[in-house]
TORMAR-43434 format. One record per residue (C-alpha): residue in one letter; x, y, z. Coordinates in steps of 0.5 Angstrom, whole numbers, plus 2048, in hexadecimal, padded with zeros to 3 digits. Example, Ala and Ser with C-alpha at 12.3 -4.5 7.8 and 13.67 -1.06 7.14 Angstrom:
BEGIN
A8197F7810 S81B7FE80E 
END
This chain:
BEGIN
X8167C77C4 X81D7C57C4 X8227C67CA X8277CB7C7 X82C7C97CC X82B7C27CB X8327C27C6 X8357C77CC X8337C17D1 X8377BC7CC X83D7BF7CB X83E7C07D3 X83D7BA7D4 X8437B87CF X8477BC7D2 X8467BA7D9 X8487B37D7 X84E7B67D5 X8507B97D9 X8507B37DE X8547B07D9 X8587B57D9 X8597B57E0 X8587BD7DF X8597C17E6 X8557C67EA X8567CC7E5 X8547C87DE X84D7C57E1 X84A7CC7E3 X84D7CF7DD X84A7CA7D7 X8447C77DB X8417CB7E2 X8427D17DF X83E7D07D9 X8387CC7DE X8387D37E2 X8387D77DC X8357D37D6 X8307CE7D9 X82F7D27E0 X82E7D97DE X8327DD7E2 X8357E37DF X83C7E57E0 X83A7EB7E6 X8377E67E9 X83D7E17E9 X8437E47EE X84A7DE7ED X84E7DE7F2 X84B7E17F7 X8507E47FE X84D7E0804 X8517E380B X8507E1811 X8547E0818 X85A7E5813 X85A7DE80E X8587E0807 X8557DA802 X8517DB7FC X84B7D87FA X84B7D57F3 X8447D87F1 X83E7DD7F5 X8397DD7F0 X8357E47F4 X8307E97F2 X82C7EE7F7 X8277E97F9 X82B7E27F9 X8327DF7FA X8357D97FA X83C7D67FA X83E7D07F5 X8457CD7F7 X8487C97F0 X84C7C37F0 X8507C07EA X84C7BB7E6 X8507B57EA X84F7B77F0 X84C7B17F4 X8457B37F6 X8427AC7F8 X83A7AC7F9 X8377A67FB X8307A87F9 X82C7A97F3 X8277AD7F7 X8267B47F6 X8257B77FD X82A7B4802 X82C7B6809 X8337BB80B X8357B580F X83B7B2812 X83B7AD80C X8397B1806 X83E7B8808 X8457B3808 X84A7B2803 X84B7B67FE X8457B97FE X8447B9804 X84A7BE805 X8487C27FF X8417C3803 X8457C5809 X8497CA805 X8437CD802 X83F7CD808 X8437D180C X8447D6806 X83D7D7806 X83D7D880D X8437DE80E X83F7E1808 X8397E180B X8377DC805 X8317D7806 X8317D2801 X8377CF7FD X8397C97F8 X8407C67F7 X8407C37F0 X8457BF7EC X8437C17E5 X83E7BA7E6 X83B7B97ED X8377BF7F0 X8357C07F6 X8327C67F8 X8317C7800 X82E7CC806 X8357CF809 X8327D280F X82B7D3812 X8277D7815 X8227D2818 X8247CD81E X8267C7819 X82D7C7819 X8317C5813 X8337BD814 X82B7BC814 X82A7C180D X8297BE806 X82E7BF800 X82A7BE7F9 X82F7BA7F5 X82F7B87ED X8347B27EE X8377B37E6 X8387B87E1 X8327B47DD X82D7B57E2 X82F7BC7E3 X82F7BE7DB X82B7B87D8 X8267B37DE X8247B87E2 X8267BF7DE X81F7C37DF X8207C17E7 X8287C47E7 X8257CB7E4 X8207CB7E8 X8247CB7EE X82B7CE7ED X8287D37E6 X8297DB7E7 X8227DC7E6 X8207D67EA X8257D77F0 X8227DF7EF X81C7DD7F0 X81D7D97F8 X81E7D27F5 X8257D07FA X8207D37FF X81A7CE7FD X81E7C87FC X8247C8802 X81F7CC807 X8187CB805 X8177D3806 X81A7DA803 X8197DD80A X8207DF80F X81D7E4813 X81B7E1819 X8197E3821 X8177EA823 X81D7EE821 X8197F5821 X8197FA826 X8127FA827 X8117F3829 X8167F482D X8137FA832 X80D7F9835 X8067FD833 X807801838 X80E804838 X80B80A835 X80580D838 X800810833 X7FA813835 X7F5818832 X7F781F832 X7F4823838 X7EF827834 X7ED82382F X7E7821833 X7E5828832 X7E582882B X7E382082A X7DC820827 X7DD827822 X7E5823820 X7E181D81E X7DB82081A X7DF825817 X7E6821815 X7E081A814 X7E381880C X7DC81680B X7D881D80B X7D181B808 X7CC81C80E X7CE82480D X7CA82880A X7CB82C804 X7CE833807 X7D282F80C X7D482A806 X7D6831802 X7DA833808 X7DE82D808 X7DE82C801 X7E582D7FD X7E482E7F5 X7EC8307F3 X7F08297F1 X7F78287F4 X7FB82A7ED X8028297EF X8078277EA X80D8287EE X80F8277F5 X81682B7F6 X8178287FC X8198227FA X8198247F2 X81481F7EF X8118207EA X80881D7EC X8058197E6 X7FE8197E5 X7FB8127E4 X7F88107DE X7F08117DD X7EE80B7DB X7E980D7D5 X7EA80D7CD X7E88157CF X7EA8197D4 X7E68197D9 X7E28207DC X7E68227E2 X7E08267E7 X7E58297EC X7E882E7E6 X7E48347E6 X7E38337E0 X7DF82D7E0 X7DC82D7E6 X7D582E7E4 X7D58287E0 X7D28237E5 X7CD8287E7 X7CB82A7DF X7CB8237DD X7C58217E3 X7C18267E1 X7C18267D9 X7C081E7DB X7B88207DE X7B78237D7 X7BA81D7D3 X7B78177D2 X7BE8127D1 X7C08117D8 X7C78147DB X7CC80F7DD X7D28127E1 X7D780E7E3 X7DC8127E9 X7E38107EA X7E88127EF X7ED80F7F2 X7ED80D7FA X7EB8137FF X7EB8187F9 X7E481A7FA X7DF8177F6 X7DA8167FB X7DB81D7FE X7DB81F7F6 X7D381B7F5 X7D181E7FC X7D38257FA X7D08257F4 X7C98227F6 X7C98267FC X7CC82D7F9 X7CD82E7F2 X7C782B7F0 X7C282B7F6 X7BD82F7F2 X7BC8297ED X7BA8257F3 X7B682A7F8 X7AF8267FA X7AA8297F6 X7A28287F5 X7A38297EE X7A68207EE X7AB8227E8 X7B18237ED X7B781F7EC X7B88197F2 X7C08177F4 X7BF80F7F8 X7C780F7F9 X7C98087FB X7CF8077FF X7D28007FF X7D5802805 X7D0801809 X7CE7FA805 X7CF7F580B X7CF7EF806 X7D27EF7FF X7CF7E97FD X7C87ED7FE X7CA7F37F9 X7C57F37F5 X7C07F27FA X7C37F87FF X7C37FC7F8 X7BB7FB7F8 X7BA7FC7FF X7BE8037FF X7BA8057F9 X7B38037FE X7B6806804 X7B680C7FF X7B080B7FD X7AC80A804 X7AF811806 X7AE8157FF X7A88197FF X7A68187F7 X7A98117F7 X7A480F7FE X79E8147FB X79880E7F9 X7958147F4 X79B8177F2 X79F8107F0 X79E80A7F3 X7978097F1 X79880B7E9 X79F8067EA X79A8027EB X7948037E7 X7948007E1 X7957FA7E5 X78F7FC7EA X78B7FD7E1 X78C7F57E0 X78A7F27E6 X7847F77E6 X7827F57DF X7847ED7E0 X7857E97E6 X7827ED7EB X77C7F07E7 X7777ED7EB X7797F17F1 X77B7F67EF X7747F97F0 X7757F97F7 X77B7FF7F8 X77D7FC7FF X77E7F67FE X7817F77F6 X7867FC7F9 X7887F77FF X78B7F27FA X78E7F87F6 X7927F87FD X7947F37FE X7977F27F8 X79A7F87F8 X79C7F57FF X79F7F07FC X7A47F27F6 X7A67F77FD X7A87F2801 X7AC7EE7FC X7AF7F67FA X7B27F47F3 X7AC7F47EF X7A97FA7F4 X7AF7FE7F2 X7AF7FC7EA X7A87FE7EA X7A88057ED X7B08067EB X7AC8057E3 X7A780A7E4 X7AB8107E8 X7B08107E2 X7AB8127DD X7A88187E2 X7B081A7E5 X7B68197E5 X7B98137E9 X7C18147EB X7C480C7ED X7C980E7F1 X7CF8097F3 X7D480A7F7 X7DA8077FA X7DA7FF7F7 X7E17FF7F9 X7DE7FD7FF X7DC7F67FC X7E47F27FC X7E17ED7F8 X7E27EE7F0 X7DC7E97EE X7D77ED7F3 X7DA7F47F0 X7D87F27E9 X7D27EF7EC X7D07F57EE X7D17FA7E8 X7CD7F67E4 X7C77F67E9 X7C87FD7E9 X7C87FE7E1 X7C37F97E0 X7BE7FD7E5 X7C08047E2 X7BF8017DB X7B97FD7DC X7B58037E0 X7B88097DC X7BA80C7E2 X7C28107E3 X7C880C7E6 X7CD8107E8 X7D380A7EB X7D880D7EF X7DF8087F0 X7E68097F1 X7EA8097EA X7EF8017EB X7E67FE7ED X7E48017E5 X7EB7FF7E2 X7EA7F87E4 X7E37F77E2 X7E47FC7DC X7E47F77D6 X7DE7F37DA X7D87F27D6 X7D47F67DB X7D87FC7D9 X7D97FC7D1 X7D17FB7D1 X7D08027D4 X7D28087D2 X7D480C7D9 X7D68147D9 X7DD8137DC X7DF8187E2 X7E68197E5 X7E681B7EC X7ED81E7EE X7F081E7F5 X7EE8267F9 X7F482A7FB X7F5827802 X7F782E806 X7F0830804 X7EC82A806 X7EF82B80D X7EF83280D X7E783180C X7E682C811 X7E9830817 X7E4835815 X7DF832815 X7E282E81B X7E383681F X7DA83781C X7D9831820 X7DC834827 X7DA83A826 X7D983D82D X7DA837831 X7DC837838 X7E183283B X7E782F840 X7EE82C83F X7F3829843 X7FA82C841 X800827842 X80182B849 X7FA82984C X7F883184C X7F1831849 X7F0836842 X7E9838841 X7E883A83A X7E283F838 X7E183C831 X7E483782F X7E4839827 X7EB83D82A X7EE83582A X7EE834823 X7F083B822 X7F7837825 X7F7831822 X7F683381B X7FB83881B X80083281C X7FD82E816 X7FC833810 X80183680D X806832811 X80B82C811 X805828814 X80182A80E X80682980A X80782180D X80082080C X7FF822805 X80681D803 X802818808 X7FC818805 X7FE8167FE X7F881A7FC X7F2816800 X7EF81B803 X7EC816807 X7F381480B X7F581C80B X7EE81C810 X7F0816813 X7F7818815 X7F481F818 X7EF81D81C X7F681881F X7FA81E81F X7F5822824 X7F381C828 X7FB81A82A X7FF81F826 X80182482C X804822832 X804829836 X7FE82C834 X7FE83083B X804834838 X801835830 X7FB837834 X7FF83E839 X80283F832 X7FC84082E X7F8844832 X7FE848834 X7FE84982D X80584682B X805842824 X80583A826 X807835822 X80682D824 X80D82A825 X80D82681D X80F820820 X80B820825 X80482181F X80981D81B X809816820 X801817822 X7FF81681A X805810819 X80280D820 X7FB80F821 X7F980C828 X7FF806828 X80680782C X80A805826 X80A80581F X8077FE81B X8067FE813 X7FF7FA816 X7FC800819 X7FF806816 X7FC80A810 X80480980E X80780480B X80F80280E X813803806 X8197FF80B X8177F880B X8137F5806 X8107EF80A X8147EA807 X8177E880C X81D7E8808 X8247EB80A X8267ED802 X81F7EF801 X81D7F3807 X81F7FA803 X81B7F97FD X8157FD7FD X81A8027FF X81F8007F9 X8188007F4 X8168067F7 X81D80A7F6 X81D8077EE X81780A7EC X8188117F0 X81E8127ED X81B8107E6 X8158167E8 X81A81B7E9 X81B81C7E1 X8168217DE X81581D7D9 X8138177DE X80B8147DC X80C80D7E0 X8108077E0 X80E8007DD X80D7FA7E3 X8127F67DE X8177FB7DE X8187FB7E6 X8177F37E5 X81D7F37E0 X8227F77E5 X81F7F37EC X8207EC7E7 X8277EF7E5 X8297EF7ED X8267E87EE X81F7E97F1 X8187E57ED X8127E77EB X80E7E67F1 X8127EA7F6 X8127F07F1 X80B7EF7F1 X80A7EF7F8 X80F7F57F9 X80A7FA7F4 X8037F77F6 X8067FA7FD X8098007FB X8028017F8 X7FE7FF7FD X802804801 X8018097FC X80980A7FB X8078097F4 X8018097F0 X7FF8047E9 X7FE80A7E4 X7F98067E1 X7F58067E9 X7F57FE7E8 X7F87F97EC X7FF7F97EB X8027F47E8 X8097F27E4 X8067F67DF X8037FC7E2 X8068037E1 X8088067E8 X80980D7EA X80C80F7F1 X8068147F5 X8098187F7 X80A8167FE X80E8117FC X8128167F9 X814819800 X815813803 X81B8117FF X81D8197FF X81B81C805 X81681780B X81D81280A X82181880E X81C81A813 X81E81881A X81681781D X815812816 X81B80E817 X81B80D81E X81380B81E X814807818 X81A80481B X8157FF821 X8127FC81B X8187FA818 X81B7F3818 X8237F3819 X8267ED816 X82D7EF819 X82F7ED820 X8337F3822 X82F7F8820 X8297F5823 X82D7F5829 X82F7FC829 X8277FE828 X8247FA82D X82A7FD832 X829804831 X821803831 X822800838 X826806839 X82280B837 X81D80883A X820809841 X82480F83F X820815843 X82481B840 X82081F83B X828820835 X82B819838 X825817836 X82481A82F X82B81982D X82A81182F X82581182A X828814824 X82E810826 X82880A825 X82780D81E X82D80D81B X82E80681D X828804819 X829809814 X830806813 X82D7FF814 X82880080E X82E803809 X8327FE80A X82C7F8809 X82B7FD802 X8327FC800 X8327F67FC X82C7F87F8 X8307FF7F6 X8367FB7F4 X8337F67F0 X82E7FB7ED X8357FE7EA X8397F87EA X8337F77E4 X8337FD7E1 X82C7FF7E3 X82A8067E2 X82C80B7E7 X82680B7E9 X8278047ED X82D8067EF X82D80A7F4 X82C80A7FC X82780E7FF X82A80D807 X831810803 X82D8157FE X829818804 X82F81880A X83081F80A X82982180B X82981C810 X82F81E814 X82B825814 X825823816 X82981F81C X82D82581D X82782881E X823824823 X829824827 X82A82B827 X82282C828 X82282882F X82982B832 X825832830 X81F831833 X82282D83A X82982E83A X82B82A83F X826829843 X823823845 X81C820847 X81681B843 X81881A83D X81181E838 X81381C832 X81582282F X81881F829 
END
């Protein structure tokens, strides 16, 4: 296909030869040749291109012949007229920035166009003078200096349009610059960030001691049994007590004013939805009309992370249909052999763990361990023919005939793939047998996944016995259109999230069942000694600061719809989360209402057992720094989460195409493969969800859960997020780090509890007006572009009244509770 800028190319070429004829000036080159190659050839758009740009310094202003600039990048190009002497002496295209090359005239312009650089806090420049390009590294983070730096140089006009045109687009074109090409060519990395520039690697560990609640020991054992998010060993009453079976259906969140989008289901048909009351007898009916039937049931159950599914199979197998699977003389009873592939020790080994589970079944089950009642009639047409051929002649001898029959048996049992086809085939045609399959999640690895449903459906379908699959929606979708699947005609469930607040509320119950007249002892922060006479009395407090609470509420909103994380972050929050429980304690049995202190439960469940927050250990992901080690894209998964909050608060809002978040973070000059990054993360921290629960890509659909939603609007101005998240948050700029690590030291050794606390505030405003000045240019170029209005906002700016209430309020808080007393700080806010 031909170039389309060949004749382009061609009529800048004649007339730069013009203009050197011509002897034109400064003015002429960059009008009738530079400008067209940064638009025509190079690509940039007019928003990017900034002429003339001031360039003040020391009370003197110059301007800069062009800043090419978008959100993500920048870079100072200094024009000469055609003219201009610039002699280069080789025809390499890398040549070192030293004495020899940076003189003359060309050396002067690189000069000139370095500093520009520099007082602009721009990395990379070219001069050029309509002919000869040389595009360089203007200042750099790194111990290099710049005399030791390489330039890229096209040394003519013909090699930048003509011998070595593709080379020149790749390196100076909008798209390529975009995509980190001046990084790659000039430094060899993207990255700017470099050192320890977070507050938490500059404290040690121990700055901050943590330690156990007093009372949790009390209360260990019935904690981690009640709140445990795998609850498969209860039986079935205490399963029914725990159980929830009301979805969470909330479509609006007033709050934060977001609207809450449902993912798509991921079947031609709408998928049955067992937590509505409206169907949720649909599993237990489907199992037992399947004992009456003769075509096997094939159920597939899907749910997204920590909705419930298997807490859904256990309370199905154990509750709502135990009738079907109660031991019975009569052998016609339904077997249920679950498999939990988190307990498989090997992927590799799937099929073999599949058999083994179903063996180790067997071995327990009184019909399937029964000689007379299944083993022996497995086994019997087998026993008929060795009896009529090979062993006729000794089969007059019953001791010995009967010794080779065991032996065989025997056998098939220790190689267990032949055992368990031959006694699975014979049970199927007495009873029902349900295959359970559950958490193949469990296996990362995308070839053992398949590799394992298609045992599973091979076994179902050669025995004649059930198969119910259990797996979280994203694991179906990327296996969906498999073969494995299109051959297997599957009855699709739904399992939605449960209402959180009613989880919890069961739990304490349960937990207040479990220690149920219990004596104990504690420690108060005091030294005195509290004897308690049922300990039950202490989850009477506890619970009364989470449900029904702003902590309950936090939990919901941090749990993103995984019940699993909500249990988590109890269990954290009891075992950390009260620093003065002696206090809570005289208030509750004096009968007074006490509630933990919210921060207090707020930073228990953001750090767990550690002393300060760390995105790598915290069940919260840090929406203040993308990991890119990037300056301009520090604020990214921030700028992303904003855009597509924004977009969710419109009634008619359904998701937002990958390609239309791509087109807006294109248009302000950041590539694909950091846009990927940023979403893959803001998934991965469940901010956002693919609609399609597949792994998202620049084509998925997104929508914002809705704790991204009170990130951007209300977590962003809450003092104990902000100043938690602020240790794990890399600051780029020398004075602020400066400020932070003072006042850190300073708060470190202040003694007294409001300087303290007002050091502390005056520590987040730093931060925060910090981070709103890093967006800035991400808010500039999104308006300078005409993006939608829902890119071009400034979340520090929108949320600031809130914000300034909350630190008003803090500040109030300890002044109230201390005045101006002094003494060991407790951390009261």
């Amino acid at each position: 296909m031909p170039d389309a800028t060949v004749d382009l190319r061609n009529e800048l070429l004649e007339k730069h030869r013009n203009l050197m004829l011509g002897e034109a000036n400064e003015a002429a080159t960059r009008l009738k040749v530079i400008d067209r190659i940064l638009r025509d050839i190079l690509q940039w758009e007019d928003e990017d291109i900034n002429p003339e740009e001031r360039v003040s310094e020391d009370g003197k202003t110059t301007f800069s012949d062009y800043v090419l600039r978008t959100a993500n990048t920048a870079l100072v190009v200094e024009a000469k007229k055609a003219a201009a002497n610039f002699v280069v002496a080789s025809n390499a295209r890398k040549q070192k920035l030293n004495a020899a090359f940076v003189s003359g005239e060309l050396g002067d312009a690189i000069i000139q166009a370095r500093d520009y650089a520099r007082k602009l806090g721009i990395e990379f420049a070219a001069v050029t003078n309509g002919a000869i390009w040389v595009i360089f590294p203007a200042q750099r983070h790194d111990v290099v200096r710049f005399n030791e730096s390489y330039a890229f140089v096209f040394p003519s006009l013909e090699s930048a349009l003509h011998d070595d045109f593709q080379e020149f687009v790749s390196l100076l074109s909008r798209d390529a610059v975009v995509d980190g090409s001046l990084e790659s060519a000039l430094i060899g990395r993207s990255e700017n960030q470099f050192g320890a520039r977070k507050l938490g690697n500059a404290f040690s560990p121990s700055h901050r001691e943590i330690s156990r609640n007093a009372i949790y020991p009390l209360i260990e054992e019935a904690v981690t049994a009640a709140f445990s998010d795998s609850i498969s060993e209860f039986d079935g009453d205490l399963l029914e007590k725990c159980y929830v079976s009301t979805p969470d259906t909330t479509k609006f969140d007033q709050r934060i004013s977001l609207h809450i989008s449902k993912r798509d289901h991921l079947f031609s048909t709408a998928p049955v939805r067992p937590m509505k009351s409206s169907e949720s007898n649909y599993l237990k009916d489907r199992l037992a009309n399947s004992i009456s039937k003769a075509r096997p049931l094939a159920i597939l159950l899907l749910g997204t992370v920590g909705a419930g599914k298997t807490t859904f199979l256990h309370y199905t197998r154990k509750v709502k249909a135990r009738k079907l699977f109660e031991p019975s003389k009569n052998h016609n009873y339904a077997h249920w052999i679950y498999i939990d592939f988190r307990d498989c020790p090997d992927p590799r080994l799937s099929v073999q763990f599949i058999y083994e589970c179903v063996r180790d079944y067997m071995i327990k089950d009184d019909y399937f361990s029964d000689y007379g009642r299944c083993v022996g009639k497995a086994f019997k047409k087998e026993i008929d023919g060795l009896r009529k051929g090979p062993m006729h002649l000794i089969s007059a001898n019953k001791e010995l005939f009967d010794k080779a029959v065991s032996d065989l048996m025997l056998s098939e049992y220790a190689r267990v793939t032949p055992y368990v086809d031959r006694i699975l085939k014979y049970a199927s045609t007495e009873c029902s047998v349900f295959l359970v399959i559950d958490n193949i999640d469990q296996i990362e690895n995308e070839a053992d996944q398949s590799t394992i449903f298609g045992e599973a459906i091979s076994l179902a379908h050669k025995l004649g016995i059930n198969l119910v699959m259990a797996m979280r929606g994203g694991t179906y979708a990327r296996h969906k259109n498999s073969p494995t699947f299109d051959a297997f005609d599957f009855d699709p469930l739904q399992i939605d999230p449960p209402i959180i607040s009613s989880v919890l509320s069961r739990r304490f119950h349960l937990c207040k069942q479990l220690l149920d007249g219990q004596k104990g002892q504690f420690t108060a922060e005091n030294g005195a000694l509290v004897k308690l006479d049922n300990v039950a009395a202490i989850i009477d407090l506890v619970q009364a600061s989470v449900l029904g609470t702003e902590i309950g509420n936090r939990i919901e909103v941090l749990a993103a719809d995984d019940v699993r994380f909500a249990l988590r972050m109890t269990r954290e929050f009891l075992e950390y989360g009260y620093s003065n429980f002696g206090n809570a304690w005289d208030a509750h049995r004096r009968g007074e209402k006490y509630v933990l202190p919210k921060h207090e439960a707020f930073r228990a469940i953001l750090l767990g057992n550690r002393n300060v927050y760390s995105e790598e250990y915290s069940p919260i992901g840090n929406p203040f720094d993308a990991r890119l080690s990037i300056n301009s894209t520090q604020l990214l998964r921030l700028y992303v989460l904003t855009g597509i909050v924004n977009c969710a608060s419109t009634a008619t809002f359904r998701h937002i195409d990958g390609t239309a978040i791509l087109e807006c973070l294109r248009r302000i000059g950041f590539g694909d493969a950091v846009v990927l990054r940023v979403l893959t993360d803001l998934c991965r921290f469940r901010f956002i969800h693919t609609s399609s629960q597949n792994i998202p890509d620049l084509h998925s659909s997104f929508v914002p859960s809705r704790l991204g939603g009170y990130v951007v609007r209300d977590l962003i101005a809450y003092f104990p997020f902000l100043e938690n998240l602020m240790f794990d948050t890399y600051i780029s700029d020398s004075h602020v780090w400066d400020q932070l690590r003072n006042l850190s030291h300073e708060i470190d050794s202040q003694r007294d509890r409001v300087n303290r606390v007002d050091r502390r505030i005056e520590r987040v405003r730093i931060f925060v007006d910090y981070l709103s000045k890093l967006y800035e240019p991400l808010q500039l170029e999104s308006q300078k572009r005409n993006l939608p209005a829902e890119w071009c906002s400034n979340p520090f700016i929108d949320t600031k009244g809130l914000r300034e209430k909350e630190l008003t309020r803090v500040a109030n808080s300890v002044r109230r509770v201390y005045g101006g007393t002094s003494g060991d700080d407790t951390d009261n806010e």
